[in-house]
Every structure is written in C-alpha cells, then in structure tokens.
C-alpha positions as CSV (number, residue, x, y, z in Angstrom):
1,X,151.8,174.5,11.4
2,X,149.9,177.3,13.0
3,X,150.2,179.3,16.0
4,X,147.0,178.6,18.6
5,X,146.8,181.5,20.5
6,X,146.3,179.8,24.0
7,X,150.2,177.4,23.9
8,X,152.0,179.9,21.6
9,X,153.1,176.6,19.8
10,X,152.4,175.1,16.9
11,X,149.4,172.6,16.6
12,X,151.4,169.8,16.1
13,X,152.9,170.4,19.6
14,X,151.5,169.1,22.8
15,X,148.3,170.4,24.0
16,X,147.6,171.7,27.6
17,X,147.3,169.4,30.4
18,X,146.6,166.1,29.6
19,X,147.1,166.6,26.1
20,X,148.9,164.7,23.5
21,X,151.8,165.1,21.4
22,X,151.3,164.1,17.5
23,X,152.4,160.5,16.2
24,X,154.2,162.1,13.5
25,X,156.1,164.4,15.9
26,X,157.0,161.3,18.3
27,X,158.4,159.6,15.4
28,X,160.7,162.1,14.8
29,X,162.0,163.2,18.0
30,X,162.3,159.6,18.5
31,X,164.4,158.8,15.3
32,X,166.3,162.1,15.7
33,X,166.9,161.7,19.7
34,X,166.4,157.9,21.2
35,X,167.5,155.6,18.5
36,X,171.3,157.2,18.3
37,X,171.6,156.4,21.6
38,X,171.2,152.5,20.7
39,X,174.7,151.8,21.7
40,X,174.3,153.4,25.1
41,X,171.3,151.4,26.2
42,X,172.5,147.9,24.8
43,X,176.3,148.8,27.1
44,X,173.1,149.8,29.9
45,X,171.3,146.8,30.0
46,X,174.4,144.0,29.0
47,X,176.1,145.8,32.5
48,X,172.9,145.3,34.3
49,X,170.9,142.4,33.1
50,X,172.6,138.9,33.8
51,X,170.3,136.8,31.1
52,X,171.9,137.9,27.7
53,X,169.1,136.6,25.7
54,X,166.9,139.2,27.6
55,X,168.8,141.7,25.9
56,X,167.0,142.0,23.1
57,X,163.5,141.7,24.4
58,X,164.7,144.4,27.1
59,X,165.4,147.1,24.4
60,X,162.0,147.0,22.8
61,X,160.3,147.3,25.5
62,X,162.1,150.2,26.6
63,X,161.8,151.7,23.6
64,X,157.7,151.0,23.5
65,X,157.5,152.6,26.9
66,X,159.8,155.4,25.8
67,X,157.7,156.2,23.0
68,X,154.2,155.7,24.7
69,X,155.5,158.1,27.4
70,X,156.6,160.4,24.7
71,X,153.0,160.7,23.2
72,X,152.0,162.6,26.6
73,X,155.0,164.8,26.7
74,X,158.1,165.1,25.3
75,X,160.9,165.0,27.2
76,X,163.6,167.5,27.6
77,X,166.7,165.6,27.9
78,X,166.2,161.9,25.8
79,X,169.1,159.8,27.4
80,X,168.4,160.5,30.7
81,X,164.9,159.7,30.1
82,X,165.8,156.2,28.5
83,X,168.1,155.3,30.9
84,X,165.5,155.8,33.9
85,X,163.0,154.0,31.7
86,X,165.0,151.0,31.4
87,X,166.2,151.2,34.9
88,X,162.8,150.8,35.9
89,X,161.8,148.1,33.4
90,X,164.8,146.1,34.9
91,X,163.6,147.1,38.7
92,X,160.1,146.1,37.3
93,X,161.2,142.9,36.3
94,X,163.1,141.7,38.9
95,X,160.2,142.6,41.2
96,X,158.4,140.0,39.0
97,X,160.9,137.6,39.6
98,X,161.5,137.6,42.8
99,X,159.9,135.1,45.2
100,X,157.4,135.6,48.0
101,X,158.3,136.7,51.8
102,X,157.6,133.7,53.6
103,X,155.7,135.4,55.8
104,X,153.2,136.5,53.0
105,X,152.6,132.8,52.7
106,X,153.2,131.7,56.8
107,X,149.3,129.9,56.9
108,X,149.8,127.9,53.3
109,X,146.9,125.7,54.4
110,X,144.8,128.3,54.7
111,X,145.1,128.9,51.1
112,X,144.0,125.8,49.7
113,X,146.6,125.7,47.2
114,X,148.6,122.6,46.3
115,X,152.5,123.1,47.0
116,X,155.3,121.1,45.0
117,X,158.0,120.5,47.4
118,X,161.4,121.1,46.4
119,X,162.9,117.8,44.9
120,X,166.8,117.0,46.3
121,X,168.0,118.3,43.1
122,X,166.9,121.5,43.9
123,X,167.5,121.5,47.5
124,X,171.7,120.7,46.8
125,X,171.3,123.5,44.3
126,X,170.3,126.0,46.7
127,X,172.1,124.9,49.2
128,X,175.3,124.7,46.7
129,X,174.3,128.8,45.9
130,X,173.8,129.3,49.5
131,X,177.4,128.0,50.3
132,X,179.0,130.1,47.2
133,X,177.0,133.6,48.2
134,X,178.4,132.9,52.0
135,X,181.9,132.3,50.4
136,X,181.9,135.6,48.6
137,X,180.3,137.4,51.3
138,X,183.5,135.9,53.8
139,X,186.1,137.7,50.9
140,X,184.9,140.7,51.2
141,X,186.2,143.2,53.3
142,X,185.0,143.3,56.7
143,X,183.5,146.8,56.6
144,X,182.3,146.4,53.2
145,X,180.6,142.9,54.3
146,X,179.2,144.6,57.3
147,X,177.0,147.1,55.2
148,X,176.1,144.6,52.3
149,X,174.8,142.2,55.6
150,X,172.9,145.1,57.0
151,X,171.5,146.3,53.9
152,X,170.3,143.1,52.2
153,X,170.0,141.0,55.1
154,X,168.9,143.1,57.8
155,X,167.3,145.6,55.4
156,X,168.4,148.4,57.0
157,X,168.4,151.9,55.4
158,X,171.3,153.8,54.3
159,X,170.8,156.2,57.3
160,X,170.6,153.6,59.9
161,X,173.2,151.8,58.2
162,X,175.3,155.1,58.9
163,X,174.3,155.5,62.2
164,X,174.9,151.5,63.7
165,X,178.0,151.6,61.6
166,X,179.2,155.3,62.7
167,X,180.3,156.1,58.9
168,X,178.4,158.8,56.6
169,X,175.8,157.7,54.3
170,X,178.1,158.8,51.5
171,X,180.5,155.9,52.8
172,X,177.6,153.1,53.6
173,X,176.5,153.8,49.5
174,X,180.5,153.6,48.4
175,X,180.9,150.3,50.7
176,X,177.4,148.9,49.3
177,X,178.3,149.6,45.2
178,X,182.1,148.0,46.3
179,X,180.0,144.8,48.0
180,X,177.6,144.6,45.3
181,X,180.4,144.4,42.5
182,X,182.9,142.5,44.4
183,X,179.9,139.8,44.8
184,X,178.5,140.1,41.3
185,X,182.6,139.1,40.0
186,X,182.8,136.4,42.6
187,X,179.6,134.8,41.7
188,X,179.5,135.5,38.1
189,X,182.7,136.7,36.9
190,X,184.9,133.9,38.0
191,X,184.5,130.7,39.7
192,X,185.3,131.0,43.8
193,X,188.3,129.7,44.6
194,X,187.2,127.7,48.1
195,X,190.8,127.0,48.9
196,X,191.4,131.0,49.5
197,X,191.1,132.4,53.1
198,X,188.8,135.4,53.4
C-alpha cells in the first residue's frame, strides 16, 4: 500500500470523514478480531435472550451490523464494540415486541381499526402470569421490591428512586439488578412455590 500524504496511512485505510474502510480490510480485522470472540457473544446473548431458537438468528445479525459498522470505521477495541452492538439489537428487539401504552391507543374508535378481543384462553393466561409476577414480586425483599415497583411500575428514575427511597443511586442500581435476577429465577428458573410465605 502507499502512503497518501493527507492521512499518513496507507490507502487501504479509512479515508477522512465520511470515508470508508476497504472490504478486504474489514474481512480481515473481522476474521482476525470478531469471530474469536464467538464463544463470548453466544454466553452474551443465551444469558440475555429468553427464546433459545433466537440465538442463532441473534448472532448474525450482530455480526452483519458489526461488520457494516466496521466499513465506516474501525473500531479500536472489537469486544466491547460487539457486545454494545448486540446489546442494542436485543434493546432493539424487545422495543419491537413490546406492546402499545394504552394511552397511545385510549380513542380506538377513532382509528377505525378492527380489534380482536382477547378470547378466555388468553385472558386466564394473563391473568395466571399476572398472579405468578405478583408472587415473585411478594418474595422478594422488601427494599429490593420497593425499587423494582418504583422503577418498572412507577417508572421512576434511578435518582428519584434514590431520593423517595433515601439510598444512593449506587444502592437503587444494586437493589434493581438483585430484583431483576431474583424475578427472572422465580419466573423462569424454577416453578413458584405458592405455598411459601413471602
């Protein structure tokens, strides 16, 4: 390759803003850098993806988005940059998943729009998932319920979650990862046991 007098780097490399970095180059960086990091991704995305058979599916996309980014700019440290990628993919896709504040939809006959109605199937299993999510929530301990409560049901902030709860923010984020886990075993770990007192 030969020196260009404006980047002082080859003219493989990336160009100046807005510039793009060679296929050729990508494909190396990315066999050299991303794909030995395999086994850290798949432990990534099996600790934070429920659906297994997502799995899959989940890597190669991170790995397309990874490498598209890569064709702008390299970037200088590749396992933190695949682990953010894929923590957005999996923000990205339970934003796509998730279902519509009711008050988006408060006027429904205003949009004209034909709306199936919950059959009693459905309504017992919601109610059934309902009942369990309350159960777990009731084991938890009570300070550790109080800022899970606040933060997903109230939809408070870390710092107001600090304030009402006169704890540092360091604390509230400690009692929200204990809440989340001790939920995410209770629900999906092992069955709830509805004899046990909280």
């Amino acid at each position: 390759m030969t020196e260009t007098p404006t980047t002082g780097r080859g003219s493989g490399d990336l160009q100046g803003q807005g510039g793009t970095v060679s296929v050729d180059k990508v494909s190396a960086w990315f066999v050299r850098e991303v794909l030995p990091l395999e086994a850290i991704l798949m432990h990534y995305l099996q600790h934070n993806w429920q659906n297994r058979a997502d799995i899959a599916d989940l890597r190669q996309d991170v790995y397309a988005r990874v490498f598209e980014a890569a064709q702008k700019q390299l970037p200088d440290n590749a396992k933190r940059f695949l682990l953010a990628t894929a923590r957005n993919l999996l923000i990205d896709r339970v934003r796509r998943e998730q279902v519509v504040p009711i008050d988006v939809i408060a006027d429904v006959d205003s949009l004209g729009v034909a709306i199936d109605t919950l059959g009693p199937d459905r309504t017992v299993m919601a109610r059934e998932e309902l009942r369990r999510l309350q159960v777990a929530l009731d084991r938890l301990p009570p300070r550790c319920r109080q800022a899970v409560v606040l933060a997903y049901v109230e939809g408070l902030t870390g710092q107001e979650i600090a304030e009402r709860m006169g704890i540092t923010k360091f604390t509230v984020s400690e009692h929200l990862s204990n809440g989340v886990r001790q939920l995410t075993d209770m629900l999906y770990g092992e069955p709830v046991d509805r004899g046990r007192a909280p």
